[in-house]
C-alpha positions as CSV (number, residue, x, y, z in Angstrom):
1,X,8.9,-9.6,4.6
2,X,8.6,-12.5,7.1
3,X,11.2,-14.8,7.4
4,X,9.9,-18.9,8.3
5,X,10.7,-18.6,12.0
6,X,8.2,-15.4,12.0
7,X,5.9,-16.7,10.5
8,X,5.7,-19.9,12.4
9,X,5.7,-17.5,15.5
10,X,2.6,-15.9,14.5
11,X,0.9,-19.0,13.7
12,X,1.6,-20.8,16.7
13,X,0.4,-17.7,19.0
14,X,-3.2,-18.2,16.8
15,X,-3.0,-21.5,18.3
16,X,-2.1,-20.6,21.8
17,X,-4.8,-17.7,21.8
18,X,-7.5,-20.4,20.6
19,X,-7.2,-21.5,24.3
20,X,-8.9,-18.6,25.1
21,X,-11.6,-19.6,23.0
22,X,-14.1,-21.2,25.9
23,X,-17.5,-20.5,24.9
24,X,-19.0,-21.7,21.4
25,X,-20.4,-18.6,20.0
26,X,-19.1,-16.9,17.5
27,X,-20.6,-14.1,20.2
28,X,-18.3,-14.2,22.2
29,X,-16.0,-11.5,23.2
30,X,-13.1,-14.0,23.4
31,X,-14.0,-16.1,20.3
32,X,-14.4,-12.2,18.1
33,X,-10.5,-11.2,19.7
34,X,-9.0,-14.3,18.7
35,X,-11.3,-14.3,14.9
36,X,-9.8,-10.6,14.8
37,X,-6.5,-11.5,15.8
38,X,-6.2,-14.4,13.1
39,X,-7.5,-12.0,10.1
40,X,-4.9,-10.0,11.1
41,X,-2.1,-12.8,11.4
42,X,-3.1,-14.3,8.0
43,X,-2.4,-10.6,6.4
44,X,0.9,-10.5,8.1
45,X,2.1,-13.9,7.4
46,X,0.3,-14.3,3.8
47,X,-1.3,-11.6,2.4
48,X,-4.6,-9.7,2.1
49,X,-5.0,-11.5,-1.4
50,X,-3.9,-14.9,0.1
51,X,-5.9,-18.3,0.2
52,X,-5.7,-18.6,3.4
53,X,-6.8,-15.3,4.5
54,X,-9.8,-15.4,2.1
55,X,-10.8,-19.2,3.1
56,X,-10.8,-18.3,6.6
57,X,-13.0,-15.6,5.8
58,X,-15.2,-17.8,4.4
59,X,-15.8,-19.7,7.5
60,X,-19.0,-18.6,9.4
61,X,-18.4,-20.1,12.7
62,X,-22.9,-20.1,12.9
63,X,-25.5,-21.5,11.5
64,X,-27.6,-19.4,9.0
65,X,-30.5,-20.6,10.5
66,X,-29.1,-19.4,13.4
67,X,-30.6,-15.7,12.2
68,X,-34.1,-16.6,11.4
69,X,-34.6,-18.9,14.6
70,X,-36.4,-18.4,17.9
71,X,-33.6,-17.7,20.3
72,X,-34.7,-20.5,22.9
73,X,-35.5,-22.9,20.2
74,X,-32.9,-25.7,21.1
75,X,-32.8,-26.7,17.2
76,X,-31.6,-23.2,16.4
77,X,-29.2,-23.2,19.6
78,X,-27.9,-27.1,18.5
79,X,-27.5,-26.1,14.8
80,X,-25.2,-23.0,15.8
81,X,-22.9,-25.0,17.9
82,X,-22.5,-27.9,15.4
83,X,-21.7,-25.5,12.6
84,X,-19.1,-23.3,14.9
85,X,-17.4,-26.5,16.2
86,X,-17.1,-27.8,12.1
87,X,-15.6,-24.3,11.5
88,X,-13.2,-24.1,14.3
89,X,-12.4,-27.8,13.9
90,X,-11.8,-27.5,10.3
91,X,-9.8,-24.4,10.9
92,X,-7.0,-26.1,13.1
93,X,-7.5,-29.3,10.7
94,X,-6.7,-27.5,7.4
95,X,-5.7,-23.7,7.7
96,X,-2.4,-24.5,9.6
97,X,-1.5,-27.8,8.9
Protein backbone atom coordinates (compact mmCIF):
# COMPACT_ATOMS: atom_id res chain seq x y z
CA UNK A 1 0.00 0.00 0.00
CA UNK A 2 0.96 3.63 -0.75
CA UNK A 3 1.86 5.77 1.78
CA UNK A 4 0.69 9.92 1.25
CA UNK A 5 4.16 11.02 -0.02
CA UNK A 6 3.69 8.21 -2.89
CA UNK A 7 0.89 8.96 -3.71
CA UNK A 8 1.27 12.60 -4.01
CA UNK A 9 4.47 11.55 -6.18
CA UNK A 10 2.47 9.85 -8.62
CA UNK A 11 -0.05 12.52 -8.89
CA UNK A 12 2.16 15.31 -9.32
CA UNK A 13 4.23 13.31 -12.27
CA UNK A 14 0.35 13.05 -13.99
CA UNK A 15 0.68 16.75 -13.78
CA UNK A 16 4.12 17.15 -15.00
CA UNK A 17 3.52 14.59 -18.03
CA UNK A 18 0.25 16.81 -18.95
CA UNK A 19 3.06 19.22 -20.27
CA UNK A 20 3.54 16.87 -22.80
CA UNK A 21 0.14 17.12 -23.72
CA UNK A 22 0.57 19.78 -26.89
CA UNK A 23 -1.95 18.95 -29.40
CA UNK A 24 -5.74 18.79 -28.62
CA UNK A 25 -6.73 15.50 -29.83
CA UNK A 26 -7.54 12.89 -27.98
CA UNK A 27 -5.45 11.40 -31.20
CA UNK A 28 -2.56 12.16 -30.30
CA UNK A 29 0.21 9.88 -29.51
CA UNK A 30 1.26 12.19 -26.60
CA UNK A 31 -2.30 12.97 -25.30
CA UNK A 32 -3.07 8.59 -25.47
CA UNK A 33 0.67 8.05 -23.30
CA UNK A 34 -0.26 10.49 -20.76
CA UNK A 35 -4.48 9.13 -20.74
CA UNK A 36 -2.65 5.63 -20.38
CA UNK A 37 -0.26 6.66 -17.90
CA UNK A 38 -3.12 8.35 -15.60
CA UNK A 39 -5.39 5.01 -15.82
CA UNK A 40 -2.59 3.42 -14.62
CA UNK A 41 -1.66 6.05 -11.77
CA UNK A 42 -5.36 6.12 -10.58
CA UNK A 43 -5.09 2.16 -10.05
CA UNK A 44 -1.92 2.52 -8.22
CA UNK A 45 -2.86 5.34 -5.97
CA UNK A 46 -6.77 4.42 -5.61
CA UNK A 47 -7.88 1.52 -6.91
CA UNK A 48 -9.46 -0.23 -9.99
CA UNK A 49 -12.95 0.09 -8.13
CA UNK A 50 -12.13 3.77 -7.10
CA UNK A 51 -14.16 7.01 -7.97
CA UNK A 52 -11.64 8.54 -9.35
CA UNK A 53 -10.38 5.89 -11.66
CA UNK A 54 -13.93 5.25 -12.89
CA UNK A 55 -14.84 9.16 -13.35
CA UNK A 56 -11.87 9.70 -15.31
CA UNK A 57 -12.89 6.97 -17.42
CA UNK A 58 -15.90 8.60 -17.98
CA UNK A 59 -14.29 11.51 -19.55
CA UNK A 60 -14.29 11.34 -23.42
CA UNK A 61 -11.85 13.98 -24.21
CA UNK A 62 -14.18 14.30 -28.04
CA UNK A 63 -17.00 15.15 -29.18
CA UNK A 64 -19.52 12.35 -30.18
CA UNK A 65 -20.40 14.19 -33.05
CA UNK A 66 -16.97 14.13 -33.67
CA UNK A 67 -17.60 10.32 -35.22
CA UNK A 68 -20.45 10.98 -37.46
CA UNK A 69 -18.90 14.36 -38.96
CA UNK A 70 -17.21 15.23 -42.19
CA UNK A 71 -13.55 15.34 -41.26
CA UNK A 72 -12.92 18.96 -42.71
CA UNK A 73 -16.17 20.21 -41.54
CA UNK A 74 -14.92 22.97 -39.09
CA UNK A 75 -18.17 22.42 -36.81
CA UNK A 76 -17.11 18.86 -36.27
CA UNK A 77 -13.29 19.93 -35.82
CA UNK A 78 -14.59 23.11 -33.25
CA UNK A 79 -16.92 20.73 -31.36
CA UNK A 80 -14.01 18.17 -30.66
CA UNK A 81 -11.66 20.66 -29.36
CA UNK A 82 -14.24 22.37 -27.08
CA UNK A 83 -15.24 19.08 -25.60
CA UNK A 84 -11.42 17.83 -25.11
CA UNK A 85 -10.40 21.24 -23.59
CA UNK A 86 -13.80 20.82 -21.00
CA UNK A 87 -12.41 17.32 -20.29
CA UNK A 88 -8.85 18.12 -19.72
CA UNK A 89 -9.77 21.32 -17.92
CA UNK A 90 -12.18 19.60 -15.69
CA UNK A 91 -9.73 16.86 -15.08
CA UNK A 92 -7.00 19.16 -13.47
CA UNK A 93 -10.01 21.23 -11.89
CA UNK A 94 -11.70 18.31 -9.99
CA UNK A 95 -9.78 14.86 -10.30
CA UNK A 96 -6.66 16.19 -8.28
CA UNK A 97 -7.69 18.93 -6.40
Amino acid sequence: MLNKNEKIKFLQKILAKSENVIVESFDDPNFKIWKNLVQRTFIKVFGRDSTEFEHFNELNFYSIDFFTSIYDDNDGIADHLKCFKEDFTYFFNKSIY
